[in-house]
C-alpha positions as CSV (number, residue, x, y, z in Angstrom):
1,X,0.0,0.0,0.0
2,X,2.8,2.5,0.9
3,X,4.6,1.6,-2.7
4,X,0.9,2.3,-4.4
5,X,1.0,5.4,-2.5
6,X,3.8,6.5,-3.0
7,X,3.9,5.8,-7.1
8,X,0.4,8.0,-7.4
9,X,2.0,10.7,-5.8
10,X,4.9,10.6,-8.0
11,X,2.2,10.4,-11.2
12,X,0.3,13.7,-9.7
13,X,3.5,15.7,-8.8
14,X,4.6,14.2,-12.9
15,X,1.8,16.0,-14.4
16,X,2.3,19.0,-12.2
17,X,5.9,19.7,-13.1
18,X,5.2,18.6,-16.6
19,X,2.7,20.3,-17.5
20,X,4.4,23.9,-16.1
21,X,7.5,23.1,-18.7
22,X,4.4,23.5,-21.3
23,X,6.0,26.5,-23.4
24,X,3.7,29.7,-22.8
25,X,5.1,31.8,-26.0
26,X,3.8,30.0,-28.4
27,X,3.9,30.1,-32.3
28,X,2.0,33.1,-34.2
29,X,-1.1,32.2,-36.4
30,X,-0.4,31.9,-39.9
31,X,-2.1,32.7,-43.1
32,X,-2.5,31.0,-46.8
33,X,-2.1,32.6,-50.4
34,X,0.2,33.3,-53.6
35,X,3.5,35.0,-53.3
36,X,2.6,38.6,-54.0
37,X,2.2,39.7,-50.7
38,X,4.5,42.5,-49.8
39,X,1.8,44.9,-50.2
40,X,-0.2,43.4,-47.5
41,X,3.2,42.7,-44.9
42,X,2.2,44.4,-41.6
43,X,5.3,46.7,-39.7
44,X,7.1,44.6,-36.9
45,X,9.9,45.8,-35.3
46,X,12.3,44.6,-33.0
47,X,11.3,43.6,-29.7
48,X,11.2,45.3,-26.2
49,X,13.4,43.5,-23.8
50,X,12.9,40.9,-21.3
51,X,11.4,42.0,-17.9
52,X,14.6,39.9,-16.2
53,X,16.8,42.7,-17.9
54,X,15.6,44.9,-15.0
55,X,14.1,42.7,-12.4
56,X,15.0,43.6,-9.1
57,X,17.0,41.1,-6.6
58,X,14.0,40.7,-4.3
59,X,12.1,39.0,-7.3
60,X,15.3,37.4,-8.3
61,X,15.1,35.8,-5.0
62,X,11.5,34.8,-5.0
63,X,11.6,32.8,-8.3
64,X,14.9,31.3,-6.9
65,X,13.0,30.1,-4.2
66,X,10.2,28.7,-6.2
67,X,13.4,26.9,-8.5
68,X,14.5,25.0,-5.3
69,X,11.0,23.9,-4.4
70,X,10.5,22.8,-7.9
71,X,13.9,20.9,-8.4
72,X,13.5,19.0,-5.3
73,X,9.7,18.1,-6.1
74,X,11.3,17.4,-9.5
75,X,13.9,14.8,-8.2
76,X,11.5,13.1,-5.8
77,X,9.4,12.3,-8.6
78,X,11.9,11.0,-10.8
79,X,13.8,9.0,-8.1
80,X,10.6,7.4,-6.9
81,X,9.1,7.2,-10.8
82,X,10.0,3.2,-12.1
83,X,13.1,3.1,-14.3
84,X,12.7,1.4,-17.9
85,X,13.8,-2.6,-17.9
86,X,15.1,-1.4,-20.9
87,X,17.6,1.3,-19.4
88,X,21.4,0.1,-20.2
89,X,24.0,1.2,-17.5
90,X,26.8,3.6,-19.0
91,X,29.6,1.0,-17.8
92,X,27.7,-1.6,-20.5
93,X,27.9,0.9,-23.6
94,X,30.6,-0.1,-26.4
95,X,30.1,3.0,-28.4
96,X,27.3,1.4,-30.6
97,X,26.3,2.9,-34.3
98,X,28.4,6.8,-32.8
99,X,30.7,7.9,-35.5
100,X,34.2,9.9,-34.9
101,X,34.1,11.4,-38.1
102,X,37.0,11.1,-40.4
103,X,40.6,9.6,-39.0
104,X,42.7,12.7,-40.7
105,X,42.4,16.4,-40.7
106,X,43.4,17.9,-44.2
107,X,44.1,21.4,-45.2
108,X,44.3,21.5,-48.7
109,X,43.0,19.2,-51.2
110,X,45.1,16.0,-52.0
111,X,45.5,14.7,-56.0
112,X,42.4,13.3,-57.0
113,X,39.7,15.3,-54.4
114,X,36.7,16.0,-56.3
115,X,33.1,16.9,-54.7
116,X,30.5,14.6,-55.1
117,X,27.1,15.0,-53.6
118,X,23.6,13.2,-54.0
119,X,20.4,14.3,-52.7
120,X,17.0,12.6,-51.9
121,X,14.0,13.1,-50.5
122,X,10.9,11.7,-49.3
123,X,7.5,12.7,-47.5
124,X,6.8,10.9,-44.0
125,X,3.5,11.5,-44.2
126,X,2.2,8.0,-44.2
127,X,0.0,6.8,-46.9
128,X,-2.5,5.7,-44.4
129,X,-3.2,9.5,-43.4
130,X,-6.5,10.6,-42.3
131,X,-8.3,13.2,-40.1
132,X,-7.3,12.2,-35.9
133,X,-5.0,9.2,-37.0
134,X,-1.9,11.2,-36.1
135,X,-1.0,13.8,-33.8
136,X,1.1,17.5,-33.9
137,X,4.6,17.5,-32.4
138,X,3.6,20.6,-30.6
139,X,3.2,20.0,-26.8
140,X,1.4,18.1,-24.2
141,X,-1.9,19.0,-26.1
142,X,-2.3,15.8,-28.0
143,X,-2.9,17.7,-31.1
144,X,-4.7,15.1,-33.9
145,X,-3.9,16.7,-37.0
146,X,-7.0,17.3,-39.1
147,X,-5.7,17.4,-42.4
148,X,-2.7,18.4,-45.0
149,X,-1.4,22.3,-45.0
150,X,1.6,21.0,-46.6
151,X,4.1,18.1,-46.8
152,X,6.4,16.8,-44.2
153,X,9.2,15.4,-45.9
154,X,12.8,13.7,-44.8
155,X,15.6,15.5,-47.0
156,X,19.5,13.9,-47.3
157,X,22.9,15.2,-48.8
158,X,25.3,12.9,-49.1
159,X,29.0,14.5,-49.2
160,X,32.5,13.4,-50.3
161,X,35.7,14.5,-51.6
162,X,36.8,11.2,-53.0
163,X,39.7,11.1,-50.5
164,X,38.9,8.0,-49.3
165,X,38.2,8.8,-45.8
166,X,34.6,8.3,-45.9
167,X,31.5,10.4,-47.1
168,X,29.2,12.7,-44.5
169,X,25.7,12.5,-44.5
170,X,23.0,14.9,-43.5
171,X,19.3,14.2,-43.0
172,X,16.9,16.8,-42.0
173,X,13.7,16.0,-41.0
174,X,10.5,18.1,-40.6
175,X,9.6,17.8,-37.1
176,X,10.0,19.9,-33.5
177,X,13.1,17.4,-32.6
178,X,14.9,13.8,-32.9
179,X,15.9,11.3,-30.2
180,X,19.3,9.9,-30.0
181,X,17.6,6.3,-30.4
182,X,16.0,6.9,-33.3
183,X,19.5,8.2,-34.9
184,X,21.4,5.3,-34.1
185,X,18.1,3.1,-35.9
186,X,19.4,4.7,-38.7
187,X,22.8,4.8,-38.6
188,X,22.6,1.3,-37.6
189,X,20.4,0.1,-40.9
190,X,22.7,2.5,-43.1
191,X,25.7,1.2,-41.9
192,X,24.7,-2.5,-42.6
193,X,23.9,-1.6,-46.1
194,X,26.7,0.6,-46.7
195,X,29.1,-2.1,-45.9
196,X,27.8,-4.7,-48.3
197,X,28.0,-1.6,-51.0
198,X,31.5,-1.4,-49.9
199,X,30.9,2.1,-49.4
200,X,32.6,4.0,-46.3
201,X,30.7,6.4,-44.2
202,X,32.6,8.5,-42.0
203,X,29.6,10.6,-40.5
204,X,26.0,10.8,-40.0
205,X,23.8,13.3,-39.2
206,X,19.5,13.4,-38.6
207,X,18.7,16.6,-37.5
208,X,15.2,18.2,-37.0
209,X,14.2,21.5,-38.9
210,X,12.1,22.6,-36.2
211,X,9.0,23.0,-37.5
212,X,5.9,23.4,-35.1
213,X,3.1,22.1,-37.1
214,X,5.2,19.1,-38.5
215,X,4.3,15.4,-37.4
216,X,5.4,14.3,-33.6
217,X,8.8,12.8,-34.1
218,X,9.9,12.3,-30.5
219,X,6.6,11.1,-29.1
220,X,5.9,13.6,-26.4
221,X,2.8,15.2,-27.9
222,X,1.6,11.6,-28.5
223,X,-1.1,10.4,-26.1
224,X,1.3,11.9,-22.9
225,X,-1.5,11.9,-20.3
226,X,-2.1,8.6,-21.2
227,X,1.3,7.8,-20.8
228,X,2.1,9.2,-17.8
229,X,-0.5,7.5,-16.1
230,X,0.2,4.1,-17.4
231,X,4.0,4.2,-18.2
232,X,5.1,3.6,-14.2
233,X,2.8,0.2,-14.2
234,X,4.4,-0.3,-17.2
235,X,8.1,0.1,-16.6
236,X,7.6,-1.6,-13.0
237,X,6.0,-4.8,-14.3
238,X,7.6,-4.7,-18.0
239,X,4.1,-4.8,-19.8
240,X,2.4,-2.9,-22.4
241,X,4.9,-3.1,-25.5
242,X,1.8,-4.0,-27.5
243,X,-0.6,-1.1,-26.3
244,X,-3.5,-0.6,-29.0
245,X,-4.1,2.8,-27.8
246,X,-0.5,3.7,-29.4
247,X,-0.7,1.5,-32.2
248,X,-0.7,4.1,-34.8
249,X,2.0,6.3,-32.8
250,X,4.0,3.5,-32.9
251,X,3.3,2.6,-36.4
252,X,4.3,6.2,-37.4
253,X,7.7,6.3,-35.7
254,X,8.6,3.0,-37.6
255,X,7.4,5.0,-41.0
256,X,9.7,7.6,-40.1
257,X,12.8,6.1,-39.6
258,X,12.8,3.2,-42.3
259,X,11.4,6.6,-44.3
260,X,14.8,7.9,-43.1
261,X,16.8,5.1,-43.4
262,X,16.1,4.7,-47.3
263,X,16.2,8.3,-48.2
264,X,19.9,8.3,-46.9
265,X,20.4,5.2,-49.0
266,X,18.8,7.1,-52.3
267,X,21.1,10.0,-51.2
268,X,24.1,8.4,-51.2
269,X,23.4,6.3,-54.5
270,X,22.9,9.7,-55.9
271,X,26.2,11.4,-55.2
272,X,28.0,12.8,-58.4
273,X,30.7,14.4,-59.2
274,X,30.2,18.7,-59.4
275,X,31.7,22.1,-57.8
276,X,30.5,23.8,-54.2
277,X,30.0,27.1,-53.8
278,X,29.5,29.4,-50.8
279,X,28.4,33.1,-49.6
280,X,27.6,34.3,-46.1
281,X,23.7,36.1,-46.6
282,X,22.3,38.6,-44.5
283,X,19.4,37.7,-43.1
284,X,18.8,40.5,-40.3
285,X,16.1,42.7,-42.3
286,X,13.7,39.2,-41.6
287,X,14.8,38.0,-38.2
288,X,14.7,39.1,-34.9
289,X,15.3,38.0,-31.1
290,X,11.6,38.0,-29.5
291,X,13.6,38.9,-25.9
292,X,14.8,42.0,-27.3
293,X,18.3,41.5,-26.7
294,X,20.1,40.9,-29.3
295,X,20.5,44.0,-32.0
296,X,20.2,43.6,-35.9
297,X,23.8,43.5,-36.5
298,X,24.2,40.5,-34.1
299,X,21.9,38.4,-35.9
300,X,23.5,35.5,-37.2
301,X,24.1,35.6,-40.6
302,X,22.8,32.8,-43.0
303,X,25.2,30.4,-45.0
304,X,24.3,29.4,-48.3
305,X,25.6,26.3,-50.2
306,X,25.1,26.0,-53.7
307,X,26.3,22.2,-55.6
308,X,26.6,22.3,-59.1
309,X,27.0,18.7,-61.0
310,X,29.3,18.3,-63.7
311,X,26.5,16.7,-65.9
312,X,24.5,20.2,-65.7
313,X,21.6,17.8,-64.1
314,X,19.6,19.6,-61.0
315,X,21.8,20.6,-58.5
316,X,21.3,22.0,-54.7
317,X,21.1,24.3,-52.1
318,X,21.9,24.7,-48.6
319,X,21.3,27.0,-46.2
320,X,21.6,27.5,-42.4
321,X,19.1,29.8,-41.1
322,X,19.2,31.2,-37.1
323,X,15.1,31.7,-37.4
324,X,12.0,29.2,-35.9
325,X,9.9,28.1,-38.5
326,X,6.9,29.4,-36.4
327,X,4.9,30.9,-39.3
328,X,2.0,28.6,-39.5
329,X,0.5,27.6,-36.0
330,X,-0.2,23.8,-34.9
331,X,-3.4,25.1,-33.5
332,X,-4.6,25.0,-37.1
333,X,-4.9,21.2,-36.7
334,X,-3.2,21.0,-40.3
335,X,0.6,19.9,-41.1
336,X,2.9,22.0,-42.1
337,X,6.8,22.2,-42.5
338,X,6.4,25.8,-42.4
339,X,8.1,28.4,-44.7
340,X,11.1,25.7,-45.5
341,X,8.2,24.1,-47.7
342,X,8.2,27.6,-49.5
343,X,11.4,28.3,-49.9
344,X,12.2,24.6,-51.7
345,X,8.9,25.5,-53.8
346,X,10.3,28.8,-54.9
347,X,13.9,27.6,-55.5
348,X,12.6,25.0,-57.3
349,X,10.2,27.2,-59.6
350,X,13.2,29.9,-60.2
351,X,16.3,27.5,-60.6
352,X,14.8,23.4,-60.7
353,X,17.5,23.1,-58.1
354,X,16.8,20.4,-54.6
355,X,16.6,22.3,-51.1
356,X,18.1,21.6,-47.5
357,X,17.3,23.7,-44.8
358,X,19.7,23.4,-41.6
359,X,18.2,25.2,-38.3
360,X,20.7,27.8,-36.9
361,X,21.3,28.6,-33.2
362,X,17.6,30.1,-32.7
363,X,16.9,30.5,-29.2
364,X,14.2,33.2,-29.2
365,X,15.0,33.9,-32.5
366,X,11.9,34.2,-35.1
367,X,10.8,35.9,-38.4
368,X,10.0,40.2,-38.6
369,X,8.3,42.3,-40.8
370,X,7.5,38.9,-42.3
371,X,3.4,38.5,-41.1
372,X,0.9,39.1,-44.1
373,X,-2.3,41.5,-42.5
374,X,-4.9,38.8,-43.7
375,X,-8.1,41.0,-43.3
376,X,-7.0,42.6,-46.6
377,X,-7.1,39.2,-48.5
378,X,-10.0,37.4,-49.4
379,X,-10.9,34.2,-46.7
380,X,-9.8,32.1,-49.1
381,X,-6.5,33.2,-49.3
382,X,-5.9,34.0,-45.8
383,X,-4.6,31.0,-44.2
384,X,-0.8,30.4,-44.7
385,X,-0.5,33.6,-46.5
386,X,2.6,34.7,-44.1
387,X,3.9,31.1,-44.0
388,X,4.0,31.4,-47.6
389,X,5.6,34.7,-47.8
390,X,8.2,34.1,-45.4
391,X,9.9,31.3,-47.5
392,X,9.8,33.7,-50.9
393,X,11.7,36.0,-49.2
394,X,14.2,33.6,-47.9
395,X,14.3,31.9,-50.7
396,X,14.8,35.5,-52.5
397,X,17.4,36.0,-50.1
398,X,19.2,33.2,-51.4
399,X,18.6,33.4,-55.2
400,X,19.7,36.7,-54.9
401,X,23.3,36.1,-53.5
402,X,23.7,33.8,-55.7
403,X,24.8,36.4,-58.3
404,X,28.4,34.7,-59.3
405,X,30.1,36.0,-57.4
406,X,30.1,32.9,-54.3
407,X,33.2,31.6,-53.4
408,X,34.2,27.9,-55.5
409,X,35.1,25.9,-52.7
410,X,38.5,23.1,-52.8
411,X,37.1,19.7,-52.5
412,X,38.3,19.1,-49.0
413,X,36.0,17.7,-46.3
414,X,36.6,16.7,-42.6
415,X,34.5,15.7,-40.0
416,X,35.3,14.9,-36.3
417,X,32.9,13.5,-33.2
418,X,33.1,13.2,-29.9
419,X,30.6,11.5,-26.9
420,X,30.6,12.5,-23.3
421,X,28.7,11.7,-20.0
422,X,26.7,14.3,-18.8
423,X,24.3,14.3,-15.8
424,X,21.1,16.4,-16.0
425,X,20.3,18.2,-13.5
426,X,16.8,19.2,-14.2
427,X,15.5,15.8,-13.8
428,X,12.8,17.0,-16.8
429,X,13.7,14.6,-19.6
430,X,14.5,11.9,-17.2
431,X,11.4,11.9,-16.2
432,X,9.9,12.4,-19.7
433,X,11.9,9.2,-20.3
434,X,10.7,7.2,-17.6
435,X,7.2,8.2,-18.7
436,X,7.6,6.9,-22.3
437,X,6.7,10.5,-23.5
438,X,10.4,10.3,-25.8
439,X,12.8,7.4,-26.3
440,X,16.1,9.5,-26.1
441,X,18.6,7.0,-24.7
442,X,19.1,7.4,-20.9
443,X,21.3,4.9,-19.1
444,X,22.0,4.0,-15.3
445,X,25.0,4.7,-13.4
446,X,26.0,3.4,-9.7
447,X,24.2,5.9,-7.9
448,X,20.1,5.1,-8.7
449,X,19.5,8.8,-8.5
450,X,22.1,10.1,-10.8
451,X,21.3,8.9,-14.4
452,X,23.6,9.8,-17.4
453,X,22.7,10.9,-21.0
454,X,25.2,11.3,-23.7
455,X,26.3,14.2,-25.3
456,X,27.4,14.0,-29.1
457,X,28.9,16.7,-30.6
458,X,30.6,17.2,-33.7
459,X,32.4,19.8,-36.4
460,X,31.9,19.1,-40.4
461,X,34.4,21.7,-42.3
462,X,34.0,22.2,-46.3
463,X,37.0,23.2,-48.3
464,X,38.6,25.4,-45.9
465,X,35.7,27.7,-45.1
466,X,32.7,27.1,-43.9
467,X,32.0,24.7,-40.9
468,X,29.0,23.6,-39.0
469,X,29.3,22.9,-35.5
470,X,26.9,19.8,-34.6
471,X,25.4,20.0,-31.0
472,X,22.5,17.8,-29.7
473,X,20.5,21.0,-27.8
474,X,18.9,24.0,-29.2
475,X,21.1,26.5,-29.1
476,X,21.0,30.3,-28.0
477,X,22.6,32.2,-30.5
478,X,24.6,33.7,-27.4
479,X,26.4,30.3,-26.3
480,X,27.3,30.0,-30.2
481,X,28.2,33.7,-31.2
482,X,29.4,34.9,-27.7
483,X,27.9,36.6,-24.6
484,X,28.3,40.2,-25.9
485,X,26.0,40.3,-28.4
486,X,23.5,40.3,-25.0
487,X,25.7,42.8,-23.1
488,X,26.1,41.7,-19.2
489,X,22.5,40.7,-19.1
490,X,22.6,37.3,-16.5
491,X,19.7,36.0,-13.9
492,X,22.9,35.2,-10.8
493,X,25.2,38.1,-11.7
494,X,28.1,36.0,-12.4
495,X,30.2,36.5,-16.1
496,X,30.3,33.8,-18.2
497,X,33.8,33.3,-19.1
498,X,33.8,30.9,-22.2
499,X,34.9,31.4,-25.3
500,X,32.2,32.0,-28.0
501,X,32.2,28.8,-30.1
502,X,32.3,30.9,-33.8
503,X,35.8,32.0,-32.6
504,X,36.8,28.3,-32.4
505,X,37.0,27.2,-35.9
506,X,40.5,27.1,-37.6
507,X,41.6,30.4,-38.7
508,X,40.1,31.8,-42.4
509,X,36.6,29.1,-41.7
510,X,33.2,30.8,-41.1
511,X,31.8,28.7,-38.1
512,X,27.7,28.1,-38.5
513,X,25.7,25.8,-35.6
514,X,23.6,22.9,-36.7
515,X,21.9,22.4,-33.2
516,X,19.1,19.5,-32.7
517,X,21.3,17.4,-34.3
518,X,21.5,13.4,-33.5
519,X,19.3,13.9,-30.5
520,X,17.0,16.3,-29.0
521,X,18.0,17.3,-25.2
522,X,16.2,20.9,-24.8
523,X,17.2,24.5,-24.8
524,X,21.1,25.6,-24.0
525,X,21.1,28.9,-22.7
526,X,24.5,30.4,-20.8
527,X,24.9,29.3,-17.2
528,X,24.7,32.3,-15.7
529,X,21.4,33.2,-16.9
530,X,19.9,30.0,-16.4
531,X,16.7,30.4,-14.1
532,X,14.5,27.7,-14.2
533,X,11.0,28.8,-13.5
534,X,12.5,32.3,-13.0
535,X,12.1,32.9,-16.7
536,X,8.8,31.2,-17.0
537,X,7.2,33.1,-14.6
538,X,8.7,36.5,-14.4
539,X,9.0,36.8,-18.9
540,X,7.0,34.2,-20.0
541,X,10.1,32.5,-21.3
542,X,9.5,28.5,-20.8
543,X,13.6,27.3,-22.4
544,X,14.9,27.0,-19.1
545,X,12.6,24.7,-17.5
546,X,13.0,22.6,-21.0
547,X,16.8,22.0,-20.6
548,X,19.1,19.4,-19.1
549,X,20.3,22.2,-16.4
550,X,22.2,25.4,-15.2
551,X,25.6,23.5,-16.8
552,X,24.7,22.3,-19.9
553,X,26.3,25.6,-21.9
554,X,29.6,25.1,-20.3
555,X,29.7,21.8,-21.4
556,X,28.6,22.0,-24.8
557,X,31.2,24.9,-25.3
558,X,33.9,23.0,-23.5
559,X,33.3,20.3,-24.9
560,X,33.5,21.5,-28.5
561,X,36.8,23.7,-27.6
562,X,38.0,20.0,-26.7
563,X,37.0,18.8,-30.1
564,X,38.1,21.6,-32.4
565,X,42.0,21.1,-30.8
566,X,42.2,18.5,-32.8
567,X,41.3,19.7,-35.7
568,X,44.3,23.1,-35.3
C-alpha cells in the first residue's frame, strides 16, 4: 500500500511539473495565399526586452526560491518514478552505431579530391493519413492533425571529396526534434547496407528542422496523459509493449525512420561528381530576437551552399538559417513544415535546383516584418499567407546572393565526433523518459538517482571555409556567437567566461551551428542566466525549465573547444 501510494503521488506531482514546462510563448497564427504579398506585410519591429533585464533582486530571489521547491519536487518524482527494464548502465555501452568522423584532418586538397554529392528526399506522411490518426509535435496537447497544409518530408545530402576517408551524411527531417535512439536506428540500418555496397561512411547526421506544425517525431505530444498514467505500471511490471491505444503512434515512428533510413540510402546512391560554392547572406532585415536582446547587427548571418553537377543535371542548395519556423501555428490542426516548404517550392520554380534547410542557433529567434495582414485578402487566401511569404523572401534572399560571385570551394572535407557523460540536473527529460513520453537514450549509473545521458557533438568543415558545429541542444545564438551580443545581461550576476564557439573554428573558416542534431536534449542557454522557473514566470520564457540544467552551456562549449583542438 505504501509503494501504491507513493507511485500516485509521483504520477500527480509528474503531471504537475510537466505540465508547467508546457512552453507559454507560443507560435504566431499563420495565413495561406500566392506570393505577391509585400503589399499586405504588416510593420514589426524589434522587440522590447525581457522583464529579467531589470528585475529587481527581491524577485530574483522569490523565483529562486520557487526553482529550489520545484527541483526538489522534480527529483522526488523522478527517483521514486519506475526506471525502464530497458535502461542500459553507462559501464555496458561499447560506443554502438556513434561515428568519430573522419581519421585525418586535411588542409588542402590531395590529388584526386573531387566533390561529389547526392540528394533525396521523401515525405513521411504515411499513406495511411486521415483526419485524428496522427497527432502535432507541438506539446502536451495531443494535437490530432486534421488534415494536409503542406508536406512533411525527410531531405538527405550525401557529401564526399573522393579522398577515401569516408562520405558525411545529413538528414533533415521536418519535425520539432529527434531522439538519440532513433539516430542510431538509422545509422545502424545504413551502416549495414553501406558495408555490403563497400561504401565507407565517415559521419552521419539526422537533425530536426524545427518545425511546429510538422508530425510528432519524438513522441511527447503523442497520447502523454495517457502515458504518464500508465508508463510507471508499465516500466515496473515490463508490460504494455503492444498497447493498442499507441498502435498508430508506434506505427508512425517506424514509417519515419525506415522513411529515413532509405532516403539516406537514395542519397548516397545519388552522389555525383560537381563544384560547391559558398556566400555568407544577411538575413537581419527578416529575423529578430523576440527577448529584445540581441541588435540587428548580431543576428547570425545565413550560410548558403550552392552544388553544381558536372553533368548540368539539378543541383542544390543549402542553407543554415538562425530563425524558428513558427509561421504557420499547430493550433490550425493541419501539417505544415512551415516556410522551409516555400522556400524549396520557390527555388525550385526559379532554378529546378533540390533544397536543404539546416536550423541555426535560434533561441528566441523568429521571423520580422514577415506577417501578411490577412483581413485585406479574401478568406480564401488567408490562411498560410505569411507562411507562404516568409519562404519567398528567404528563398529571394538566397537566389539573390547567388549572383556569381560565391566563393568555388576546394574539394576538401573533414569531420570529427566526440561523446561524453553528462548528468542532468533538471530531472525533466529523465522523467519524460521514464514516462515513455520520448525514447532519447538514458542509461543507469551506480548511484540510482544520478542517471547519465550522452552528449554528441561534432564539427563538419568544407574546403577550408565554412563549418558547422553539430550540438545535440537548441542552441542560443549567445552560447554560439558569444555573450556580448547580450551585453552583461545574467539572472545570478556571475560572467560567463567561455569562449564564443564561432571563434573556435581554424583560422580563415566561417563557423555556423547545426543544433538539434543526433538527439534532442532541450534549450542551451549560458549558465549564468539560467533560471528555471524564474524565466517562465517573471517573462513568460519557458527554455529553461526545457533544458538538461544550469551547466549544460559550459559543457557544450567545453566540450566543443576539446574537439576543435584536434582539428588546429
Amino acid at each position: 500500500m505504501k509503494k501504491t501510494c507513493m507511485r500516485s503521488i509521483a504520477v500527480l506531482l509528474s503531471l504537475v511539473l510537466l505540465f508547467a514546462a508546457l512552453p507559454t510563448v507560443s507560435a504566431a497564427d499563420g495565413v495561406y495565399g500566392p506570393y505577391d504579398y509585400e503589399a499586405y506585410a504588416l510593420e514589426d519591429g524589434q522587440s522590447d526586452p525581457i522583464r529579467s533585464a531589470s528585475m529587481s533582486s527581491l524577485e530574483k530571489g522569490f523565483y529562486n526560491l520557487l526553482n529550489r521547491i520545484a527541483e526538489g519536487l522534480l527529483q522526488i518524482v523522478t527517483a521514486i518514478y519506475p526506471t525502464p527494464a530497458s535502461w542500459q548502465s553507462i559501464d555496458s555501452y561499447q560506443g554502438e552505431n556513434f561515428l568519430p568522423g573522419r581519421e585525418t584532418y586535411a588542409t588542402e586538397a590531395a590529388q584526386g579530391n573531387a566533390w561529389y554529392l547526392g540528394y533525396a528526399s521523401n515525405s513521411i506522411i504515411p499513406e495511411d493519413f486521415e483526419a485524428g490518426k496522427y497527432y502535432i509535435g507541438r506539446d502536451l496537447t495531443n494535437r490530432l492533425a486534421q488534415g494536409v497544409q503542406d508536406d512533411n518530408r525527410v531531405r538527405a545530402v550525401a557529401i564526399d571529396d573522393n579522398s577515401g576517408e569516408g562520405l558525411v551524411v545529413f538528414a533533415v527531417v521536418d519535425g520539432l526534434g529527434v531522439t538519440s535512439a532513433d539516430t542510431r536506428a538509422v545509422r545502424a540500418a545504413v551502416l549495414d547496407w553501406a558495408e555490403t555496397q563497400g561504401i565507407k561512411i565517415a559521419a552521419l547526421n539526422l537533425s530536426a528542422s524545427h518545425s511546429h506544425s510538422a508530425l510528432d517525431t519524438q513522441g511527447v505530444a503523442t497520447e502523454s496523459i495517457y502515458k504518464i498514467l500508465t508508463a510507471s505500471f508499465k516500466n515496473l511490471f515490463e508490460v504494455g509493449e503492444d498497447d493498442p491505444r499507441l498502435k498508430n503512434a508506434e506505427a508512425f515512428k517506424e514509417f519515419y525512420v525506415n522513411t529515413t533510413i532509405e532516403t539516406v540510402k537514395e542519397a548516397i546512391l545519388d552522389r555525383q561528381a560537381g563544384d560547391l560554392y559558398y556566400t555568407q547572406v544577411d538575413g537581419s532585415d527578416y529575423i529578430k530576437d523576440k527577448r529584445g536582446l540581441i541588435a540587428p547587427e548580431d543576428i547570425p548571418p545565413i550560410a548558403s551552399l550552392k552544388f553544381v553537377p558536372a553533368d548540368g543535371s539539378e543541383g542544390i542548395y543549402m542553407a543554415d538559417i538562425s530563425c524558428h519556423p513558427t509561421s504557420f501555428s499547430a493550433s490550425h490542426g493541419l501539417l505544415s513544415s512551415d516556410y522551409i516548404y516555400y522556400m524549396e517550392q520557390r527555388i525550385q520554380e526559379k532554378t529546378g535546383y533540390h533544397f536543404l534547410f539546416i536550423q541555426g542557433a535560434s533561441g528566441q529567434l523568429a521571423r520580422m516584418g514577415l506577417n501578411v495582414d490577412e483581413e485585406q485578402l479574401p478568406e480564401e487566401e488567408r490562411l498560410g499567407a505569411t507562411t507562404r511569404y516568409s519562404g519567398k523572401v528567404f528563398a529571394d534572399l538566397i537566389l539573390a546572393a547567388d549572383d556569381g560571385s560565391m566563393e568555388k570551394l576546394e574539394p576538401v572535407l573533414n569531420a570529427k565526433y566526440m561523446e561524453y557523460t553528462f548528468t542532468p540536473e533538471n530531472d525533466i527529460l529523465v522523467l519524460a523518459v521514464k514516462a515513455g513520453l520520448v525514447n532519447n537514450a538514458v542509461y543507469t549509473t551506480d548511484n540510482p538517482l544520478e542517471p547519465v545521458i550522452l552528449m554528441e557533438e561534432g564539427y563538419v568543415e568544407l574546403g577550408g571555409r565554412v563549418g558547422f558545429g553539430i550540438v545535440p541542444v537548441e542552441l542560443y545564438p549567445e552560447v554560439f556567437y558569444g555573450s556580448e551580443i547580450i551585453g552583461d545581461l545574467s539572472w545570478d550576476g556571475t560572467s560567463w567566461d567561455y569562449a564564443a564557439m564561432v571563434d573556435m573554428a581554424p583560422e580563415g573558416v566561417d563557423l555556423y551551428a547545426m543544433p538539434l542534431s543526433n538527439d534532442s536534449l532541450g534549450y542551451c542557454v549560458l549558465d549564468n542566466n539560467y533560471a528555471f522557473f524564474g524565466h517562465i514566470i517573471g517573462d513568460e520564457i519557458a527554455d529553461e525549465v526545457l533544458s538538461l540544467g544550469g551547466h549544460t552551456a559550459s559543457a557544450v562549449v567545453t566540450h566543443f573547444e576539446e574537439l576543435m583542438a584536434a582539428c588546429q
